[in-house]
Residue frames as qw, qx, qy, qz and C-alpha x, y, z in Angstrom:
[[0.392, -0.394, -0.772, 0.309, 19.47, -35.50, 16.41],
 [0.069, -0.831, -0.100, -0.544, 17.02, -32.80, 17.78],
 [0.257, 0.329, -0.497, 0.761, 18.40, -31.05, 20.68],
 [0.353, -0.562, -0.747, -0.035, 16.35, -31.68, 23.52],
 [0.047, -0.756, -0.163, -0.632, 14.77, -28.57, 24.92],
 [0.186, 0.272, -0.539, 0.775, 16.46, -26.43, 28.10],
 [0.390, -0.674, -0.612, 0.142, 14.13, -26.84, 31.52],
 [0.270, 0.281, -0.289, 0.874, 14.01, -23.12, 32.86],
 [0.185, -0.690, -0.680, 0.167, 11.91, -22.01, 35.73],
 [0.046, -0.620, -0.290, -0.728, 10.60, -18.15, 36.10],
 [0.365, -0.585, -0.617, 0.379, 10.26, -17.04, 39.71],
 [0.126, -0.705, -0.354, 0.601, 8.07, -13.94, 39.62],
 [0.277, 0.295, 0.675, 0.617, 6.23, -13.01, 37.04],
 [0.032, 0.805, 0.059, -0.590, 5.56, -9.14, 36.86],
 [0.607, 0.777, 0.014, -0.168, 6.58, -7.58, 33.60],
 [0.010, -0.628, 0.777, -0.052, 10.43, -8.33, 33.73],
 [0.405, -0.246, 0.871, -0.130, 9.57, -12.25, 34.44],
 [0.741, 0.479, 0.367, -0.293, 6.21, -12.71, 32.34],
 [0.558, 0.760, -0.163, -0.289, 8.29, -11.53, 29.11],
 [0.103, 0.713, -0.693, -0.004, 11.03, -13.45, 29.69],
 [0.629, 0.035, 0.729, -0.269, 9.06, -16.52, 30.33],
 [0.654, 0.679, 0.234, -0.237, 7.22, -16.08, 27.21],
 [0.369, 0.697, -0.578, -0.210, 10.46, -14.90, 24.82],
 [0.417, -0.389, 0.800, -0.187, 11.88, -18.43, 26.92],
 [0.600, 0.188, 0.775, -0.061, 9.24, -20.80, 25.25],
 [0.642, 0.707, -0.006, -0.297, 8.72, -18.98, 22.20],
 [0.216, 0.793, -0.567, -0.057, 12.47, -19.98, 21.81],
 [0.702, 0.142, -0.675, -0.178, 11.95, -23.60, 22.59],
 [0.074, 0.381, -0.724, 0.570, 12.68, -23.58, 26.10],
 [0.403, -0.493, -0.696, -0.333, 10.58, -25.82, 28.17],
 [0.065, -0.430, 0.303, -0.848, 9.26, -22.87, 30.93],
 [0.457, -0.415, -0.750, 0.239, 7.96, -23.59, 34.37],
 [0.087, 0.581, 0.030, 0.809, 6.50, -20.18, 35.80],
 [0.554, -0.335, -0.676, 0.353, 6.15, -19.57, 38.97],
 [0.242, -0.520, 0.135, -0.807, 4.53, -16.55, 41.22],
 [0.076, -0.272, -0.881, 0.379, 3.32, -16.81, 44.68],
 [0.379, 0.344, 0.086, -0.855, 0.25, -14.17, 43.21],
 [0.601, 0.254, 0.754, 0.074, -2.71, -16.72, 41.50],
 [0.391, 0.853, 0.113, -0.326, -3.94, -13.87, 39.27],
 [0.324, 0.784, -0.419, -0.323, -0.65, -13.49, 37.58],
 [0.501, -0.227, 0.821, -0.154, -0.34, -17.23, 37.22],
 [0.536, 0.628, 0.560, 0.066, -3.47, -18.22, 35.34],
 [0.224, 0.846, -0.058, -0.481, -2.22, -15.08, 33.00],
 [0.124, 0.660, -0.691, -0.267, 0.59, -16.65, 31.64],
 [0.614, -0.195, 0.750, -0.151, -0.52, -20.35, 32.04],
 [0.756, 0.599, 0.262, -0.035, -1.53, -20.65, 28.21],
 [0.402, 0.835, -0.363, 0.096, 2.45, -19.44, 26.82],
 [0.056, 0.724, -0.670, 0.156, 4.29, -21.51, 28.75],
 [0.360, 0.066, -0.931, -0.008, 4.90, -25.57, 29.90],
 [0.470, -0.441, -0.764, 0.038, 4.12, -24.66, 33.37],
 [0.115, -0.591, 0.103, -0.792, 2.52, -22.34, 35.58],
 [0.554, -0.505, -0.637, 0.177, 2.42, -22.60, 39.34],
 [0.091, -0.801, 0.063, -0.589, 1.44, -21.05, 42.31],
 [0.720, -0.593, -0.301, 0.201, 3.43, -21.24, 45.56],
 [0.167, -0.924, 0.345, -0.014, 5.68, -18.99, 47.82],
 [0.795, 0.420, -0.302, 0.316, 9.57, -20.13, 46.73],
 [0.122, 0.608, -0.676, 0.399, 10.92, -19.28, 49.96],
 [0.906, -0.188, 0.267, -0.269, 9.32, -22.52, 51.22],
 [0.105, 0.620, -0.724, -0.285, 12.50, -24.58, 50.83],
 [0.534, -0.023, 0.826, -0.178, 10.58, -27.81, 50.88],
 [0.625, 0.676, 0.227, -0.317, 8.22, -26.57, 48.39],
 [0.156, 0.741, -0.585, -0.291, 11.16, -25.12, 46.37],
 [0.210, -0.566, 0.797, 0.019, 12.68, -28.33, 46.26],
 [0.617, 0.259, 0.696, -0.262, 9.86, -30.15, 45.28],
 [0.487, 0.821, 0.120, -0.272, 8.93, -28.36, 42.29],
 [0.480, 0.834, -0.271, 0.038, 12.12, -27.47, 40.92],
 [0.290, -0.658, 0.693, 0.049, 15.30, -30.07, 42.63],
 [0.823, 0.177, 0.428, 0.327, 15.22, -32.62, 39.34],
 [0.552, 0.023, 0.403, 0.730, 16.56, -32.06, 36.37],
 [0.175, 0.979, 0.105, -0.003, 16.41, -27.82, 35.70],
 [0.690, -0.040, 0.044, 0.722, 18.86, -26.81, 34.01],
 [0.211, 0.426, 0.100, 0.874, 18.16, -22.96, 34.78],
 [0.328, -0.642, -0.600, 0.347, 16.69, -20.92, 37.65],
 [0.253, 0.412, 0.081, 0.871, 15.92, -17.27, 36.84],
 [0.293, -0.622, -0.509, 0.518, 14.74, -15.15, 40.22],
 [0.190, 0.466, 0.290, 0.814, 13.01, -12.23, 38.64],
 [0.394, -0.729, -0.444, 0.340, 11.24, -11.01, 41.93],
 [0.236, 0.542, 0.012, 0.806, 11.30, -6.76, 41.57],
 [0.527, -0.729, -0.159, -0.407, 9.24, -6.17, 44.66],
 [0.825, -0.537, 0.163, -0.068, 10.90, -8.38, 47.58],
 [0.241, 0.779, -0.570, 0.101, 14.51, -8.17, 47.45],
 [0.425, -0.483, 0.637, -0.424, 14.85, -10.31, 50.83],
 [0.885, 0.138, 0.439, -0.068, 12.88, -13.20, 49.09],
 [0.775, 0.609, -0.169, 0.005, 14.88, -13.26, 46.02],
 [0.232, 0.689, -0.642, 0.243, 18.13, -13.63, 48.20],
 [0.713, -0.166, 0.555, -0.395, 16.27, -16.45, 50.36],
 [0.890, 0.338, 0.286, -0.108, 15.35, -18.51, 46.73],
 [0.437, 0.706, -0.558, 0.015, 18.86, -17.42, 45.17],
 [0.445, -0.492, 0.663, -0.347, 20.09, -19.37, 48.54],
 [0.845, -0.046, 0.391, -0.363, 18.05, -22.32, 48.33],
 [0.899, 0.427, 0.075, 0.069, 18.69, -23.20, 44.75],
 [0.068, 0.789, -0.597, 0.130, 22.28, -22.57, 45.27],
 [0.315, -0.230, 0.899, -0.200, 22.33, -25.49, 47.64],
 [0.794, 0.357, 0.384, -0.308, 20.11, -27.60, 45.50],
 [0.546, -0.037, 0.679, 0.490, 23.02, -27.40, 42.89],
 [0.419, 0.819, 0.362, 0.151, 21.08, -24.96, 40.09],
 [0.398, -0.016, 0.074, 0.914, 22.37, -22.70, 38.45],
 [0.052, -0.843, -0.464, 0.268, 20.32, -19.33, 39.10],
 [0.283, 0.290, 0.167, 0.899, 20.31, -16.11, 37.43],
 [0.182, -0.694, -0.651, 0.248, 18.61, -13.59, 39.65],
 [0.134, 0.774, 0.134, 0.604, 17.61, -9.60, 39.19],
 [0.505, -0.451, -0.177, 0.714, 19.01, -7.08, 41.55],
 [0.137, 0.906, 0.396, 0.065, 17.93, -3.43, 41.41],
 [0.163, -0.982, 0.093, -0.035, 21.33, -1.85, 42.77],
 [0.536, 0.527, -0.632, 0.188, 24.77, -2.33, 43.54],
 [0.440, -0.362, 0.558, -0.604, 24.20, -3.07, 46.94],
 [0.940, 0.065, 0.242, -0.232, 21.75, -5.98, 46.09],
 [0.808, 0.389, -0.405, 0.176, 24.35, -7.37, 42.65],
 [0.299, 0.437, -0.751, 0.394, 27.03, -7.78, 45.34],
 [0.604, -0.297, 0.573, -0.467, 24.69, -9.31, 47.95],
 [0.900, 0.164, 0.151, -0.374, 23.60, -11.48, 45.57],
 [0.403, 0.638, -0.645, 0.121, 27.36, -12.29, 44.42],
 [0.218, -0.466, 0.699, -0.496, 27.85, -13.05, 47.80],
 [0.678, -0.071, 0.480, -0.553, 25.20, -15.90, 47.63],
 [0.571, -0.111, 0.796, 0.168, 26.30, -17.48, 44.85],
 [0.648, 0.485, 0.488, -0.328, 24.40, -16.58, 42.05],
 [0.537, -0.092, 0.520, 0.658, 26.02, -17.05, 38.50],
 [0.168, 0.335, 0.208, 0.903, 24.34, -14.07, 36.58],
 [0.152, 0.539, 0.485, -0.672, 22.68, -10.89, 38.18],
 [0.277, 0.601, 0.568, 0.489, 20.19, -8.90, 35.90],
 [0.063, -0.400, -0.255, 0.878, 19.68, -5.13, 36.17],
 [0.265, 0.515, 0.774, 0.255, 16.98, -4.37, 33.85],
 [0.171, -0.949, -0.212, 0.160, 16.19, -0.80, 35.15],
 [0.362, -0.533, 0.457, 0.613, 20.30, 0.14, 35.17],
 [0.389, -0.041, 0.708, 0.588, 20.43, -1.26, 31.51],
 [0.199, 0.831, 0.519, -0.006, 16.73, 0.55, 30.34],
 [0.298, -0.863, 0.094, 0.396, 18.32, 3.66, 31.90],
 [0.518, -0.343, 0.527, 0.580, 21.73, 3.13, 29.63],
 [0.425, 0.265, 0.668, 0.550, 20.06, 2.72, 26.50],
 [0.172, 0.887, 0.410, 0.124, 17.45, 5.07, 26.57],
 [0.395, -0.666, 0.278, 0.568, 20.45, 7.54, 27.64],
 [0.447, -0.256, 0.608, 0.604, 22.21, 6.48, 24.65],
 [0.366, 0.510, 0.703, 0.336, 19.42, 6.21, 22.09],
 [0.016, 0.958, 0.238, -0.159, 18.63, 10.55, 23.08],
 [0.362, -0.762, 0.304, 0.442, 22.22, 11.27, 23.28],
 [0.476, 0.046, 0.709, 0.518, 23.12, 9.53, 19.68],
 [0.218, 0.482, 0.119, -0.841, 22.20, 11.51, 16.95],
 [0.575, 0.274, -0.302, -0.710, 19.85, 10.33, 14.30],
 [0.019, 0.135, -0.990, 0.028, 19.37, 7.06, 15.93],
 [0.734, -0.300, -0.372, -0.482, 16.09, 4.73, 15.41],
 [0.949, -0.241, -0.093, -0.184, 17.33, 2.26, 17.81],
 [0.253, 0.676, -0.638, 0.269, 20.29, 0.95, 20.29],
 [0.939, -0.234, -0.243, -0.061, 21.42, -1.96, 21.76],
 [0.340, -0.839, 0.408, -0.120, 23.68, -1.86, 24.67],
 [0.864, 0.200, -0.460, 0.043, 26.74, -4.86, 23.66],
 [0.772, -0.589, -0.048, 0.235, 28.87, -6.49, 26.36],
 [0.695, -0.370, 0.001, 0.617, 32.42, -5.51, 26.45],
 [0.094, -0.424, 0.279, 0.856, 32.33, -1.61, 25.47],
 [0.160, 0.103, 0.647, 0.738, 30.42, -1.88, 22.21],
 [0.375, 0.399, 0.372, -0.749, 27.45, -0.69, 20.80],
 [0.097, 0.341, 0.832, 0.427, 24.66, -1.59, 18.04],
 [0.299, 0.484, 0.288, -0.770, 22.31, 1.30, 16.74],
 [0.376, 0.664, 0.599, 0.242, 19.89, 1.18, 13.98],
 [0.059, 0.672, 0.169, -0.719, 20.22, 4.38, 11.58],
 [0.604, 0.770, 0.167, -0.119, 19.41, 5.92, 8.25],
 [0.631, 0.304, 0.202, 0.684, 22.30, 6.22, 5.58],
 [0.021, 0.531, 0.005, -0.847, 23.66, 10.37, 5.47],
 [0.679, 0.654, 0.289, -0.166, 23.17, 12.05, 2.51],
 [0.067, -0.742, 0.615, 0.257, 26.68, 12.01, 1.83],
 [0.476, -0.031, 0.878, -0.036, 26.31, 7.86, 1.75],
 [0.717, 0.394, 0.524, -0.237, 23.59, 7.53, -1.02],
 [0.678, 0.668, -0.180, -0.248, 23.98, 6.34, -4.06],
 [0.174, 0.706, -0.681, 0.085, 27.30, 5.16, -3.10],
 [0.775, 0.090, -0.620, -0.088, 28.43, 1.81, -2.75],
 [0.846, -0.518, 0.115, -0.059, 29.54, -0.07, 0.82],
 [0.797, 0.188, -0.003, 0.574, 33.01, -0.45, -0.91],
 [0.247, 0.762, 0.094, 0.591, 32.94, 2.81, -1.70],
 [0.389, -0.820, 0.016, -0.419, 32.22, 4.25, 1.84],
 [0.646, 0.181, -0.592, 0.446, 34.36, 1.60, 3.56],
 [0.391, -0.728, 0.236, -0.512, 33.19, 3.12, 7.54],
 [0.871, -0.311, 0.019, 0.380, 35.30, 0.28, 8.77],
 [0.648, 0.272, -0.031, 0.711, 38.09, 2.56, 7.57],
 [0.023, -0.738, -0.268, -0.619, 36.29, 5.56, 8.03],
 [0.546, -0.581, -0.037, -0.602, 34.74, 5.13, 11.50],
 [0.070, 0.197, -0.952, 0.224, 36.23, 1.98, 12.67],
 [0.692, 0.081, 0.510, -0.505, 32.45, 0.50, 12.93],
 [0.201, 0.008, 0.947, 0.249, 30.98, -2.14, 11.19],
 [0.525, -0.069, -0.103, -0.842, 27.96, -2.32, 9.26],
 [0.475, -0.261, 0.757, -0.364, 26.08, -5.69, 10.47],
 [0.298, 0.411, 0.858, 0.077, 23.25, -5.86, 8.76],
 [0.131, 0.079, -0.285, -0.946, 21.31, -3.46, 5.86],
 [0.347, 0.540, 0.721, -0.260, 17.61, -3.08, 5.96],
 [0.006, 0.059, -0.441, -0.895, 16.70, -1.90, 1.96],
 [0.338, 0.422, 0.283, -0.792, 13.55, 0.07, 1.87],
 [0.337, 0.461, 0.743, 0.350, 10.91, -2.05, -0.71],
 [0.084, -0.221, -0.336, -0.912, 8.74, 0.01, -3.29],
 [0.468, -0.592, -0.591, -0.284, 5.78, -1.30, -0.69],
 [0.155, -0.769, 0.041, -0.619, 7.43, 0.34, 2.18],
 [0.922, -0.368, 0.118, 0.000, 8.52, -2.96, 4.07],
 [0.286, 0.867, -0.399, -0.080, 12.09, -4.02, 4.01],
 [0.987, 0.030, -0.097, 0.124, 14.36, -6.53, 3.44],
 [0.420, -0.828, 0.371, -0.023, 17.16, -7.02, 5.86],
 [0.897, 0.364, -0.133, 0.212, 20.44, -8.77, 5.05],
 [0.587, -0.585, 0.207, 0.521, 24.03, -8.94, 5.63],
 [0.535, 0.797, -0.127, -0.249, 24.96, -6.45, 2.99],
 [0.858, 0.118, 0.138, 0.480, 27.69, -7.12, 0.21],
 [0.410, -0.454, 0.159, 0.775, 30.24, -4.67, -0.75],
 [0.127, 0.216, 0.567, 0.785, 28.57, -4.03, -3.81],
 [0.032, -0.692, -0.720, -0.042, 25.09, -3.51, -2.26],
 [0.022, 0.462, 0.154, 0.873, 24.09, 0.83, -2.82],
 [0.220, -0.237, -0.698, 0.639, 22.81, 2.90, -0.26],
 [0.125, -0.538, -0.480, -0.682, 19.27, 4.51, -0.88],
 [0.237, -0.340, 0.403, -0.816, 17.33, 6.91, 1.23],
 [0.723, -0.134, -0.273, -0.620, 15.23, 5.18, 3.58],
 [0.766, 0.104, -0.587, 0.240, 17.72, 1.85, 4.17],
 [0.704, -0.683, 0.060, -0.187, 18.65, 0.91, 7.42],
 [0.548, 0.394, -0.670, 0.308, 22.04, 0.33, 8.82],
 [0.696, -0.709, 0.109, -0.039, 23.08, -1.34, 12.02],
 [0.494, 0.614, -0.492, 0.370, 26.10, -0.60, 12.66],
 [0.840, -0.507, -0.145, 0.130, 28.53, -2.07, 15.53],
 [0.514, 0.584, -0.255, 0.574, 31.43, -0.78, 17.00],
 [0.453, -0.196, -0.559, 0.667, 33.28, 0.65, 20.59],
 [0.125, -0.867, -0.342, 0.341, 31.03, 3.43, 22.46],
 [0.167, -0.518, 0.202, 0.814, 33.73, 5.91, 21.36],
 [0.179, -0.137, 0.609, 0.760, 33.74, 5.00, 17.89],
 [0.004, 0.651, 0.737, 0.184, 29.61, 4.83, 17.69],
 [0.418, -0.629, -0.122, 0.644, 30.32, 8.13, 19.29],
 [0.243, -0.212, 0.500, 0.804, 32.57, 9.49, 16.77],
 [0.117, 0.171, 0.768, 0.606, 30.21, 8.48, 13.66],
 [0.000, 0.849, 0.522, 0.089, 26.66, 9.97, 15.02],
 [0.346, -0.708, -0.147, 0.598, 28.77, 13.02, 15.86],
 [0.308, -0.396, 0.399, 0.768, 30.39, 13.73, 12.70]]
């Protein structure tokens, strides 16, 4: 039976809301977008179910539009703090569940305070990674994970080649995991995979490895 596709609406669609509208329907989701700006409306109206324009702290309006059956409310508003705790409000008492952005701690705990059931920080969590991705050494790429962990993209040493994933064992080593092995083609493209224990490490490959801050820590250090 196909799974029938998640209603989510989009309030405030700047660069934080547009992309997340868009990643939303590219992933099946059916997306209702929503600005009270027309310009940035008609932008997005071709990537997504729906695109409208009205102000969302109009609780009538609100309520029109979006008090059947949504099963998501995401208040991405960066500009107007005050309205995004007005429309966190509304759909609170409308029964939605509402994920809304917050820029500080000040705002995530106002917005606690109203009910909402996830905050975003987008700016905090930029901040974190790019932090991490300078501070890590020979990283391509990092992904901040939830409880403690981390996920960087890097290049095999040159201690590592030639040698096997048995061999090297950096779950033993490093406590980390490897996830997933990108192996450098003879065209220069690559083919990703969950590696085996047998699979060899050439210059070039990619690893992502996972593992606690410390221990991601540990292994770009040493």
């Amino acid at each position: 039976m196909k799974k029938t596709a998640q209603k989510i609406a989009v309030i405030g669609l700047g660069t934080f809301g547009s992309s997340m509208a868009r990643e939303l329907r590219e992933q099946g989701a059916d997306v209702v977008a929503i600005d009270v700006k027309q310009e940035l409306v008609d932008s997005i109206s071709n990537d997504v179910n729906n695109a409208i324009c009205f102000d969302c702290t109009n609780e009538k309006s609100l309520e029109g539009y979006l008090g059947g059956s949504l099963d998501l409310a995401i208040v991405a508003i960066g500009e107007n703090f005050g309205n995004t705790v007005i429309i966190t409000k509304i759909l609170k008492d409308l029964n939605i569940t509402v994920y809304s952005r917050a820029s500080s701690d000040r705002e995530e705990k106002i917005l606690e305070a109203v009910g909402a059931d996830k905050i975003y920080r987008p700016e905090h969590e930029q901040g974190i990674s790019e932090a991490r991705a300078i501070t890590y050494s020979g990283v391509k790429d990092f992904v901040r994970l939830k409880s403690g962990m981390d996920l960087i993209v890097t290049e095999p040493r040159k201690a590592m080649l030639g040698r096997t994933i048995r061999d090297l064992d950096v779950r033993k080593s490093y406590e980390v995991n490897i996830a997933f092995l990108g192996e450098l083609m003879e065209d220069s493209s690559y083919e990703y995979r969950i590696p085996s224990p047998d699979d060899v490490l050439n210059e070039g490959d990619l690893l992502w490895l996972v593992g606690s801050i410390e221990h991601i820590r540990d292994y770009t250090e040493k």
